[in-house]
C-alpha positions in Angstrom: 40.2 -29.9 -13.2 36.6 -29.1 -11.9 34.4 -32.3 -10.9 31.2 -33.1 -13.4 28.5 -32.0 -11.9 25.2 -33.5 -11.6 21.6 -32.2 -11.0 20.3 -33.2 -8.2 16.8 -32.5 -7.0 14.5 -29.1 -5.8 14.3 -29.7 -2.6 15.1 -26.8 -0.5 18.2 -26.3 1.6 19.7 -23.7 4.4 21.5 -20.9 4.4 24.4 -22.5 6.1 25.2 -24.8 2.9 23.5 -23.1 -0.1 23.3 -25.6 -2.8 20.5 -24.6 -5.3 20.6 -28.0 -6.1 23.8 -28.7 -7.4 25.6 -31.0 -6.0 29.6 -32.1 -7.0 29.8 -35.9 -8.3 32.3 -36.3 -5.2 29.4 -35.6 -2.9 30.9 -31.7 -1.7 27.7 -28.9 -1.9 27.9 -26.3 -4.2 25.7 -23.8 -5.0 24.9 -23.1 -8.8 20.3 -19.7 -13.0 16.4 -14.2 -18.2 16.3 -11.0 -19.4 13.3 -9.2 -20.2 13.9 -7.3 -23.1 13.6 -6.0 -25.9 13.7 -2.4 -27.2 11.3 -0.5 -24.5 9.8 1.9 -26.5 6.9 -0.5 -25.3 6.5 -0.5 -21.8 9.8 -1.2 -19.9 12.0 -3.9 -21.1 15.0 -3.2 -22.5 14.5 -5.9 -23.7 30.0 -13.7 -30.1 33.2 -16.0 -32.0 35.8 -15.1 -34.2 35.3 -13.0 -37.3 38.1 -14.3 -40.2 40.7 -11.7 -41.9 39.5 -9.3 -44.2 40.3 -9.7 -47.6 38.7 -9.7 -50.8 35.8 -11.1 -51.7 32.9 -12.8 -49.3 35.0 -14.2 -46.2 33.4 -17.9 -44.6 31.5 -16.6 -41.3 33.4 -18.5 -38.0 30.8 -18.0 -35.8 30.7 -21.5 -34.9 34.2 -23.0 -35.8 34.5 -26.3 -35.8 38.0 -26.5 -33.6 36.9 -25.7 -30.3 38.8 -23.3 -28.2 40.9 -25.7 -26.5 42.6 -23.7 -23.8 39.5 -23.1 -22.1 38.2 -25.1 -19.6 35.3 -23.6 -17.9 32.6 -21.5 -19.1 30.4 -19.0 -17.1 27.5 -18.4 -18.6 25.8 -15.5 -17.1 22.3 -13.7 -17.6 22.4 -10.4 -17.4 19.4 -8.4 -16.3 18.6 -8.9 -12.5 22.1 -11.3 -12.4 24.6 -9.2 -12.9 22.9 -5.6 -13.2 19.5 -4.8 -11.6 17.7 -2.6 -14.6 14.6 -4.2 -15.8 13.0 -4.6 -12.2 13.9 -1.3 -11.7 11.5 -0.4 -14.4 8.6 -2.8 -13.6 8.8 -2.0 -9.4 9.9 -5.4 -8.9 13.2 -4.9 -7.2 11.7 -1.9 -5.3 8.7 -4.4 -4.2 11.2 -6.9 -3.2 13.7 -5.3 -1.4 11.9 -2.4 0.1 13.1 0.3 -1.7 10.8 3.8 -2.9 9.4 2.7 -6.1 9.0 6.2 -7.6 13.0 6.8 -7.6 14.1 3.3 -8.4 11.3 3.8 -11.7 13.2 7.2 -12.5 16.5 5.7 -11.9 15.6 2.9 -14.6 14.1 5.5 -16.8 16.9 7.5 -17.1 18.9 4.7 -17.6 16.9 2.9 -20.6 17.5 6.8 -22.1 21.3 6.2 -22.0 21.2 3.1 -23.3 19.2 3.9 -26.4 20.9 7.1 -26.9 24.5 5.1 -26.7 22.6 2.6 -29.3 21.4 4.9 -32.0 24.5 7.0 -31.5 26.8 4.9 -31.8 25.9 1.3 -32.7 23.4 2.4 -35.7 20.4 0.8 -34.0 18.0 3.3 -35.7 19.6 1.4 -39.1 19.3 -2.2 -37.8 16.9 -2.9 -35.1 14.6 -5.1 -37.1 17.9 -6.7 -38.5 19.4 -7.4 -34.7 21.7 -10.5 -35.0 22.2 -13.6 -32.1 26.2 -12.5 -32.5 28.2 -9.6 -33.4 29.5 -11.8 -36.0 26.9 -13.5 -37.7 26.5 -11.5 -40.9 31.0 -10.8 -41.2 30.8 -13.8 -44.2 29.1 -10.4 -46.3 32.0 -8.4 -45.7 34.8 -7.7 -48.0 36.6 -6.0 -45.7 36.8 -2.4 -46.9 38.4 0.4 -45.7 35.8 1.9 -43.7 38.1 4.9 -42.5 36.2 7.6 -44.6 33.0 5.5 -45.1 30.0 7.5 -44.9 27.6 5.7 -43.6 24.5 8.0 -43.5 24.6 8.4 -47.6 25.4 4.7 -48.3 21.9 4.2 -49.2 21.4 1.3 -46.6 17.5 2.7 -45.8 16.8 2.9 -49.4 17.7 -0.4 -50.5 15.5 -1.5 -47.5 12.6 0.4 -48.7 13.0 -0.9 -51.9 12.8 -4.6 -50.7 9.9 -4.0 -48.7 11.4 -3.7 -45.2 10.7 -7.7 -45.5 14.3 -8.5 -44.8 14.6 -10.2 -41.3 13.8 -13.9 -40.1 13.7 -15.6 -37.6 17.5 -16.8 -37.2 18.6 -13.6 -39.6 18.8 -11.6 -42.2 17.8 -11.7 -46.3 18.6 -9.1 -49.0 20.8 -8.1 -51.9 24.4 -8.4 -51.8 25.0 -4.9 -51.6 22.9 -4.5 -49.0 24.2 -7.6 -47.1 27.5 -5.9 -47.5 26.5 -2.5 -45.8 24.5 -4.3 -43.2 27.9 -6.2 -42.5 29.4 -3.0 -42.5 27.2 -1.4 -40.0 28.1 -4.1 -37.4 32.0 -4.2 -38.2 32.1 -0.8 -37.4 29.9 -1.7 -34.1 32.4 -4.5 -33.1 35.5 -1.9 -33.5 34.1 1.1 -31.3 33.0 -1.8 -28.8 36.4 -2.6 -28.5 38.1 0.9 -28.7 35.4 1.7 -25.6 34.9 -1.0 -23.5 36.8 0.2 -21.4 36.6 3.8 -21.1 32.4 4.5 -22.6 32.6 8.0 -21.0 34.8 8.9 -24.1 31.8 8.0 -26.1 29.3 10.5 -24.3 31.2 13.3 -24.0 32.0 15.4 -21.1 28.1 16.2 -19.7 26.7 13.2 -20.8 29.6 11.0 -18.6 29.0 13.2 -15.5 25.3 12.3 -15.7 25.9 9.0 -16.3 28.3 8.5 -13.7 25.8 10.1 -11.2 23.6 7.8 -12.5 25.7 4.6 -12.0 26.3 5.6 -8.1 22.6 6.5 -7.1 22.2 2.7 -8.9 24.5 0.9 -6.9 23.6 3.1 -3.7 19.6 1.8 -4.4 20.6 -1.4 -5.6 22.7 -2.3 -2.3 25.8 -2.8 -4.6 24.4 -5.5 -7.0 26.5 -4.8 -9.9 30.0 -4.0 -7.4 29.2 -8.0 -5.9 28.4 -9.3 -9.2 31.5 -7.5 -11.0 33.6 -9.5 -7.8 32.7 -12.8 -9.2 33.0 -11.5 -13.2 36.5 -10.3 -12.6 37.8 -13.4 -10.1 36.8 -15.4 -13.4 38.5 -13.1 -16.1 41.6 -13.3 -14.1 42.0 -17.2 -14.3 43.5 -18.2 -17.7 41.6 -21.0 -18.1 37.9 -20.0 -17.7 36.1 -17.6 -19.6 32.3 -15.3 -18.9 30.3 -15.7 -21.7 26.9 -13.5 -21.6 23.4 -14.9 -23.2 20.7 -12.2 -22.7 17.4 -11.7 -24.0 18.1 -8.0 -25.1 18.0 -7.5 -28.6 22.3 -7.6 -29.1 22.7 -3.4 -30.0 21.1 -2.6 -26.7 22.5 -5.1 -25.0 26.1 -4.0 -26.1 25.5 -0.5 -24.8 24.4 -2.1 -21.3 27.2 -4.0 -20.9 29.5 -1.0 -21.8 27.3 1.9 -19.5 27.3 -1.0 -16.8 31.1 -0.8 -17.0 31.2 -4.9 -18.2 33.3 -4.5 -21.2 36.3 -5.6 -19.5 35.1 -8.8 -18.7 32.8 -9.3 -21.4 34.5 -9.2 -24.9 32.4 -8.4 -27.8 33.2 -12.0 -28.6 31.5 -13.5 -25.8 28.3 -11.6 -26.3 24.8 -13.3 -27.6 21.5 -12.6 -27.6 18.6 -14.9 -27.4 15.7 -12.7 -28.5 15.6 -14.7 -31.7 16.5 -18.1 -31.3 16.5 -18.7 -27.3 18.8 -19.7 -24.8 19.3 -23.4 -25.2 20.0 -22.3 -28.8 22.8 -19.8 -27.9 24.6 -22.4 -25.2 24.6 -24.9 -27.9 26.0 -22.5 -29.7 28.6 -22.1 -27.2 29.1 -25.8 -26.7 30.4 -25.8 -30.9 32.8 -23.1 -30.1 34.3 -24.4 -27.2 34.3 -27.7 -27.1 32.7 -30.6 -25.2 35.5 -31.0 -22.9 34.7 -27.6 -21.2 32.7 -27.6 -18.0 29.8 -25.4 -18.2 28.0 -23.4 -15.8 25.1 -21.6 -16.2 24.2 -18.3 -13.6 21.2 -16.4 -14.0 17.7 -15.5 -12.4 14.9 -16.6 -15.0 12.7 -19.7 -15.5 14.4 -19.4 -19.3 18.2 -20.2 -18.6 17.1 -22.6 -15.9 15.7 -24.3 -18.3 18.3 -24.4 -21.2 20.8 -25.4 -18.6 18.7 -28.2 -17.6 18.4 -29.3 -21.3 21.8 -29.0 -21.4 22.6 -31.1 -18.2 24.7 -28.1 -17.0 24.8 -26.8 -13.6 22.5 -23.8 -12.7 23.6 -21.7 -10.0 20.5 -19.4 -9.4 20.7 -15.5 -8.4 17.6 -13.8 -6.8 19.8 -11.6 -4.0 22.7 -10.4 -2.4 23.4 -13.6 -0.4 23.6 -15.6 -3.3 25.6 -13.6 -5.6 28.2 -13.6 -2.0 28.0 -17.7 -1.5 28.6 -17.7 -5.5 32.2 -15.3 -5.1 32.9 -17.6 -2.0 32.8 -20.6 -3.8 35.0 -19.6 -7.0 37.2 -18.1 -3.7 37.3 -21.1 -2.7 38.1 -22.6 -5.7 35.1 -25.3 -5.6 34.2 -24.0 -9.3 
């Protein structure tokens, strides 16, 4: 079982022995770190448990059970914009600052990517419907759902935008959503229906965009990687070395609203490492509230460890006293697959 870690200090060190300042209890190096997003209609940011069985009547949300999953004992908890995929930088200049690449095509690149994503969204995952309604977890409104047939639902004429307009459009908080039953019930709807064409796609999306749309978006994914020096194909290296182990499990906390964030993961080609299940977003609550979230569903006994690029999961992981394994370039995302290799996390 994997040595406790414990934080060390900030002091710098070298190449040869990357440590990002996690050190093993045992005294062996390791090296061990949000997204900027939210809907970019503004300028460019585009900025997950165990639902119960359906049956009759309002169901008790299991978001946060209170048996942890006990078969797992380590958690990866990754960031996902400039960690795993490079896309917001793309939009701001900063990767194309950083690593020397033309601005102007790494800006279109991220442009025409943003489009995808939105389109995939409001396609597909009714974000026109529910964008002010977004939710931490896919499952966090399921306890509203009576599980209904939704084969020949018709969700355009189910009157969800009238009851809406009717209640003022005053119907999101902070940590959720408030509203009639009936519109509870279609809102819990709309992201049942998300969670099932998530799951029937995640690992073929190009069935969701149809024959023009994939061949542009799989052009699109190349001239990515071919700009981005093969970010996502090292980061996918250490994603999948993970999901292959039976006892460890990714887990992805993002600050993209949770819709757009689902079609990223999916046009990224994630969905096969990322279950819909293991999906949060912290644009509401943050991320020291999602990994204690996390925590509740998998238990105490799990080892933890965060990996990201941002001041904000640094943070929560410090607050958390979990290891933080940083991720701000190629080298580090290589030291990171040589050390789960290697089998020192």
């Amino acid at each position: 079982m994997l040595c406790p870690y414990s934080d060390t200090s900030d002091s710098d060190t070298d190449n040869d022995s990357p440590s990002n300042g996690i050190t093993l209890t045992d005294g062996s190096a390791s090296p061990l770190k949000a997204d900027s997003a939210r809907r970019s209609r503004e300028p460019p940011a585009l900025g997950a448990e165990h639902r119960g069985t359906r049956g009759r009547g309002r169901r008790t949300n299991t978001v946060s059970p209170t048996t942890p999953e006990s078969t797992t004992d380590r958690v990866f908890i990754w960031d996902l914009d400039e960690t795993i995929i490079i896309f917001h930088s793309l939009l701001t200049g900063g990767f194309a600052s950083k690593f020397q690449k033309d601005a102007e095509i790494a800006s279109q690149l991220g442009l025409n990517m943003e489009e995808l994503v939105f389109n995939l969204a409001d396609a597909h995952f009714f974000f026109g419907d529910i964008e002010d309604c977004d939710q931490v977890h896919i499952d966090d409104v399921s306890s509203d759902d009576n599980g209904q047939d939704l084969s020949n639902y018709n969700f355009s004429s189910d009157g969800f935008h009238a009851s809406a307009s009717i209640t003022g459009g005053n119907l999101c908080l902070a940590t959720g959503v408030r509203g009639g039953v009936d519109w509870m019930r279609k809102l819990a709807f709309r992201y049942r229906k998300i969670k099932e064409t998530y799951n029937n796609y995640r690992n073929s999306v190009g069935g969701l965009l149809g024959s023009t749309k994939r061949e542009r978006w799989l052009q699109l994914r190349a001239e990515i990687e071919a700009l981005t020096d093969n970010w996502l194909t090292l980061a996918n290296k250490c994603l999948t070395l993970i999901n292959s182990r039976t006892n460890c499990v990714n887990v992805l906390v993002t600050t993209t609203q949770l819709i757009p964030a689902l079609a990223k993961v999916l046009l990224f080609g994630l969905g096969g490492v990322f279950p819909i299940d293991n999906i949060y977003s912290a644009t509401k609550i943050g991320k020291e509230s999602c990994f204690e979230r996390i925590v509740a569903r998998f238990g105490r006994k799990c080892t933890y460890v965060v990996i990201g690029d941002g001041q904000d999961e640094e943070a929560a992981a410090k607050a958390m006293n979990f290891p933080f394994w940083r991720i701000s370039s190629h080298s580090e995302i290589a030291a990171l697959y040589n050390a789960l290799d290697m089998e020192f996390l």
